[in-house]
C-alpha positions in Angstrom: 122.4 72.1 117.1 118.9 73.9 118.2 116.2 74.1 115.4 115.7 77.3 114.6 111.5 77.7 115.0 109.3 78.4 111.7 108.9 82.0 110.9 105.3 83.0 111.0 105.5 85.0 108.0 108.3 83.9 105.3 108.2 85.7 101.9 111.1 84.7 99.8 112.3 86.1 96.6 109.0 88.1 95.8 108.5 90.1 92.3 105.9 91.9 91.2 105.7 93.6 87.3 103.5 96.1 85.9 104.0 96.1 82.4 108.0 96.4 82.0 108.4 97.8 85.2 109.1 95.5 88.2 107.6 97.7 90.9 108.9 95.1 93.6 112.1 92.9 92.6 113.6 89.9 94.8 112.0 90.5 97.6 112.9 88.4 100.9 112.0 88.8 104.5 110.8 87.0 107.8 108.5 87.9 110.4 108.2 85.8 113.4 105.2 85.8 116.2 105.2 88.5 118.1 107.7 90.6 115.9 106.9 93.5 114.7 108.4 94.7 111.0 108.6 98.3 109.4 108.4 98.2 105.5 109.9 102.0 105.6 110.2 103.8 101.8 109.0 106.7 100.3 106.1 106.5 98.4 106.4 104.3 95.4 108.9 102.1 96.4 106.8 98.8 96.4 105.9 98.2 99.8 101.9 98.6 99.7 102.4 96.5 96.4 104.2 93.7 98.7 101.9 94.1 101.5 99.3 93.6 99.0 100.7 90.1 97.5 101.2 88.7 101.4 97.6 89.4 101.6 96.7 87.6 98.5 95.1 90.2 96.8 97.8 90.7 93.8 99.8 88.1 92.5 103.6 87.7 92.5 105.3 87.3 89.0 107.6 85.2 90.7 108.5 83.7 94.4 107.1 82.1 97.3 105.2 83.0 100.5 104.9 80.9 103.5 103.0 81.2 106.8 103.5 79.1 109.5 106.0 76.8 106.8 102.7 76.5 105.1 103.1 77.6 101.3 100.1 80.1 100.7 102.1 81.3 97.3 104.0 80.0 95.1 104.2 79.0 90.9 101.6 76.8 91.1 99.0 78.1 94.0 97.5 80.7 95.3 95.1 80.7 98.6 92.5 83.2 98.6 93.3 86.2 101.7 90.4 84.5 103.8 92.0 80.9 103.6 95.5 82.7 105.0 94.8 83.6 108.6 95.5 87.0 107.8 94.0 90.7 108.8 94.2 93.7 107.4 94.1 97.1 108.7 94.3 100.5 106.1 94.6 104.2 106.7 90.7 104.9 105.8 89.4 102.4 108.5 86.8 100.7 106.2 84.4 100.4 108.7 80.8 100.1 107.8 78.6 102.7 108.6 75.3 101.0 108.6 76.4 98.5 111.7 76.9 99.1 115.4 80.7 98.9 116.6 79.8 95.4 118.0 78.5 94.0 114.7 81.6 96.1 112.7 84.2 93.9 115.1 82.2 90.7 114.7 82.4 90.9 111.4 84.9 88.1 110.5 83.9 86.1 113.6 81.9 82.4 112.9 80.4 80.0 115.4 78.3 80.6 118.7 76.9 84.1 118.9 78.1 83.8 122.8 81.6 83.2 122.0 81.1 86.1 119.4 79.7 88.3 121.9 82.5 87.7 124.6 85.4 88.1 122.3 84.2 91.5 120.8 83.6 92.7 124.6 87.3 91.5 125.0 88.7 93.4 121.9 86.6 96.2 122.7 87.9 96.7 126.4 91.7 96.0 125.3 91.5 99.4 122.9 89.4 101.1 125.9 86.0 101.3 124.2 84.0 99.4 126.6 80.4 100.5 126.5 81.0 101.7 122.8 78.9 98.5 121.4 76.2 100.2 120.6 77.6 103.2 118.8 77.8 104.0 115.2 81.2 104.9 113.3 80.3 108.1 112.5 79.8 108.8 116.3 83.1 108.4 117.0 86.6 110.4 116.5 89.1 109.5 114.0 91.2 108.1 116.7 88.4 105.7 118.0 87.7 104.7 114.3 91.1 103.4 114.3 91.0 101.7 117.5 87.9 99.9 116.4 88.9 98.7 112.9 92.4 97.2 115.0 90.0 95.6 117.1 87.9 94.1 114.3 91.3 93.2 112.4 91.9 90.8 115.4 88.7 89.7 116.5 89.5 86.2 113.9 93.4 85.9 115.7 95.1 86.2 112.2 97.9 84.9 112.5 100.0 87.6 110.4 98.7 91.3 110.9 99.4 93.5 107.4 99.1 97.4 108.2 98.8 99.7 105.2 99.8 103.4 107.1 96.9 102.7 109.4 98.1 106.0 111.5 97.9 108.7 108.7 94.5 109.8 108.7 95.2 110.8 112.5 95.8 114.1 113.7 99.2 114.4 114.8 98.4 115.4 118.6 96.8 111.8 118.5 98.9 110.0 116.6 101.7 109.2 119.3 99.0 107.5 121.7 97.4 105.6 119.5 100.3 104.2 118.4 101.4 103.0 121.6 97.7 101.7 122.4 98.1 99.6 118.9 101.3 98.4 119.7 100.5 97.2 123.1 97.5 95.4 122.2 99.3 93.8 118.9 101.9 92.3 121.0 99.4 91.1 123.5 98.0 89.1 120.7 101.3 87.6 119.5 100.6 87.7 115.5 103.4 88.9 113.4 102.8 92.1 112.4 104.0 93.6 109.2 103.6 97.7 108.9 103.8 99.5 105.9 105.1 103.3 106.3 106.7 106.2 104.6 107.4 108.1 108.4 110.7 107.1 109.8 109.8 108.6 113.5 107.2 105.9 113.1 108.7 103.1 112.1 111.4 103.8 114.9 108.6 103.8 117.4 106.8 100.8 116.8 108.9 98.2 114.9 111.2 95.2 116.2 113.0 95.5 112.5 112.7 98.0 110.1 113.3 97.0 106.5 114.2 99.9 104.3 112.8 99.8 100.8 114.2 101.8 97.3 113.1 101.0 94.1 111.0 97.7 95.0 114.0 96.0 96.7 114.7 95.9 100.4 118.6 98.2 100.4 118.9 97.3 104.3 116.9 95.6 107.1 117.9 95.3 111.0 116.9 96.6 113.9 116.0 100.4 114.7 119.4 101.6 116.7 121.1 99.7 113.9 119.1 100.7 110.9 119.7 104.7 112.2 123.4 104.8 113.4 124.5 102.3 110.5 123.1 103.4 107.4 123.8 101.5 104.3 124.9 104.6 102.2 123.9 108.2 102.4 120.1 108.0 101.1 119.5 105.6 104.0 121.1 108.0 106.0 119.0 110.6 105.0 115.7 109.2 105.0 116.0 109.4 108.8 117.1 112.7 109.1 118.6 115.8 107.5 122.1 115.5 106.9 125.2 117.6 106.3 127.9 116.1 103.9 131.2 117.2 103.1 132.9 116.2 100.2 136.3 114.8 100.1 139.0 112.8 98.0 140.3 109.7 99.8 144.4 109.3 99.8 146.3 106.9 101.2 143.0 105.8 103.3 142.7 109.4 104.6 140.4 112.4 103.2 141.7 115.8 104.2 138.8 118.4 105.2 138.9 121.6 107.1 137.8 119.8 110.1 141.0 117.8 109.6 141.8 114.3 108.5 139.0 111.4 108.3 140.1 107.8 107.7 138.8 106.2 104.6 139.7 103.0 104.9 138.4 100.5 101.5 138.0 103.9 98.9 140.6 104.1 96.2 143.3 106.4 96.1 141.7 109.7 94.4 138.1 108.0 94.4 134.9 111.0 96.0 133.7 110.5 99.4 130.9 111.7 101.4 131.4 112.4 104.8 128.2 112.1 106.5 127.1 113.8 109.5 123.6 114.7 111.4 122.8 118.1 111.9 122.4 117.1 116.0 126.7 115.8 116.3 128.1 119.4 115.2 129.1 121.4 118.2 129.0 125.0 118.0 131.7 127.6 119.7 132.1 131.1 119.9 134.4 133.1 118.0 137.2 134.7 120.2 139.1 137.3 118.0 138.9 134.6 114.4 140.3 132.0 116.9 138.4 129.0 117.8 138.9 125.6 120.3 141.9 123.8 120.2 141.6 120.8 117.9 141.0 117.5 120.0 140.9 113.7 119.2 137.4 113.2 119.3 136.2 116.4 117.6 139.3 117.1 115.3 140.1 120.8 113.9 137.2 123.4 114.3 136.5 124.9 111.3 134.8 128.6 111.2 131.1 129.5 109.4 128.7 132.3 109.7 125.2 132.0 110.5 123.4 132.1 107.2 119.7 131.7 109.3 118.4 130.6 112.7 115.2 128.7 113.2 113.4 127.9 116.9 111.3 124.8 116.0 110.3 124.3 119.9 112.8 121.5 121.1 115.4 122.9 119.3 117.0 125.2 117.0 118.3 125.3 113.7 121.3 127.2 112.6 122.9 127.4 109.2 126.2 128.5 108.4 128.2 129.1 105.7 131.9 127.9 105.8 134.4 130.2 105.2 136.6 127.3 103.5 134.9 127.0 100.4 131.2 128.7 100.8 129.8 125.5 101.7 126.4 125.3 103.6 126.1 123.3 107.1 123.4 122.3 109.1 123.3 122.7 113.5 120.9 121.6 115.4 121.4 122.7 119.0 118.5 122.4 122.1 116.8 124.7 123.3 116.6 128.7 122.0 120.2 129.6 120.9 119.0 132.2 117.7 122.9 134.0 116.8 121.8 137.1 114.2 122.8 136.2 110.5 126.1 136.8 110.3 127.7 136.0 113.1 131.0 134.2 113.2 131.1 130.9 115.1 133.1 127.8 114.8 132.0 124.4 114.3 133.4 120.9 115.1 132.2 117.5 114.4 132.0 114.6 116.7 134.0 112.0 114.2 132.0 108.7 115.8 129.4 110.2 114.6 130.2 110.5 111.2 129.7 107.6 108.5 132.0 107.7 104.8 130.3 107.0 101.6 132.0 106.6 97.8 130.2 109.6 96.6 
């Protein structure tokens, strides 16, 4: 059998109280070189709070942190965040404003003032600020803040990169770019990079593995495709987008809806379901004297809604309609302009591969 190689970054069973509350309970994860993992949660769910105990400046209640097999954490030690080959990058940059970007990336550097010299020049060129040496933070845009704090965050070759929403101080027309520029230049440097963030768009863009947090505990963890088109239940489902649900009771491993049968395979008979389905997998047809498209295999049985309100965000638009089974309100999202007036009679469908079954 092949040994499976040491995880850069192993944190194992991690919890964290505050008073009775344990703000982060049983954590585990892995990172390896190279890899780079999403701690994605809405705000208060732990994950600065575990970022902050990899780093070494809080204390785990319990469990164990290892980098490079190396224990840094555990019952009975506790290495100091300089002793752990670790950087650190936050939102507000940090930078000092009394030093020259040169000095601000050499910070953390020790040894010949030659070597120093060459690698900030390196760093420097790598986020494309060459000939910025000289300048002072306060010169520079938000965007080339950021790039210069990433730089300085690498200048020692940490080992494990922690990132506390480093992106959302940016303006949004930025954001995107520098993202890509961080990402590059991270996985040119091969640390294991570990990126806290409440966006979902952004941890889809940048991570290897995305590990969704709720209530200090990790409630699923994969990779991005599988994270978004597998969700665990239907909050996972919607932290990543809006979501229409339908509600259902499962019979003989079948839920009857308007949209026709759904199989429920593993809910008990008369147990709630939730049938969950992105706004972007209804299809939308017209109305042909209250008849609608023949029912097909993939789609099922159209079902008929009038348009409630129609929204152009730009890429697409947003229709809502309520159904005339039961007054129910569903969510379309269709591309492009397509703006039918409130109250117009249209029928829907649903692609059923699209759709994921929760106990409700």
């Amino acid at each position: 059998m092949p040994q499976t190689a040491t995880p850069r970054l192993q944190a194992s069973n991690l919890t964290r109280k505050f008073g009775p509350r344990a703000v982060v309970s049983d954590l585990s994860l892995t990172v390896a070189a190279g890899q780079v993992t999403c701690l994605l949660g809405p705000s208060g769910c732990g994950k600065s709070t575990t970022l902050r105990m990899i780093a070494g400046v809080e204390t785990p209640d319990s469990g164990t942190i290892q980098i490079d097999g190396q224990i840094v954490c555990d019952a009975t030690r506790h290495l100091p965040p300089e002793a752990r080959g670790v950087g650190m990058m936050f939102q507000d940059f940090a930078l000092f404003p009394h030093l020259t970007i040169a000095k601000n990336v050499a910070f953390g550097l020790h040894g010949d003032s030659a070597k120093k010299a060459a690698r900030v020049r390196e760093l420097l060129e790598r986020v494309n600020l060459s000939g910025f040496d000289r300048k002072y933070p306060h010169e520079l845009s938000g965007g080339e803040q950021q790039r210069v704090a990433l730089a300085r965050a690498l200048a020692p070759r940490p080992r494990v990169m922690l990132m506390d929403e480093p992106f959302s101080g940016l303006d949004n027309r930025l954001r995107d770019g520098i993202r890509d520029t961080t990402l590059e230049v991270l996985k040119e440097e091969g640390a294991a990079v570990l990126l806290v963030t409440h966006e979902p768009e952004e941890a889809l863009r940048m991570a290897d593995e995305i590990a969704l947090m709720r209530d200090g505990k990790i409630v699923q963890q994969g990779s991005p495709y599988n994270i978004y088109n597998a969700p665990a239940d239907r909050e996972a489902a919607a932290f990543f987008s809006d979501i229409n649900v339908i509600k259902g009771v499962s019979k003989g491993a079948l839920t009857d809806t308007p949209f026709g049968a759904f199989l429920t395979p593993g809910h008990a008979d008369g147990g709630l379901v939730d049938i969950v389905i992105r706004p972007q997998h209804l299809k939308i047809d017209f109305d042909r004297a209250g008849r609608g498209p023949n029912p097909t295999s993939l789609e099922g049985t159209p079902a008929r809604g009038v348009v409630s309100r129609a929204r152009f965000l730009g890429h697409e638009s947003l229709v809502d309609f309520t159904m005339e089974f039961d007054g129910s309100k569903l969510t379309a999202a269709v591309p492009g302009v397509f703006l039918p007036k409130i109250g117009t009679p249209l029928w829907l469908m649903i692609r059923r591969d699209r759709c994921f079954v929760f106990k409700a």
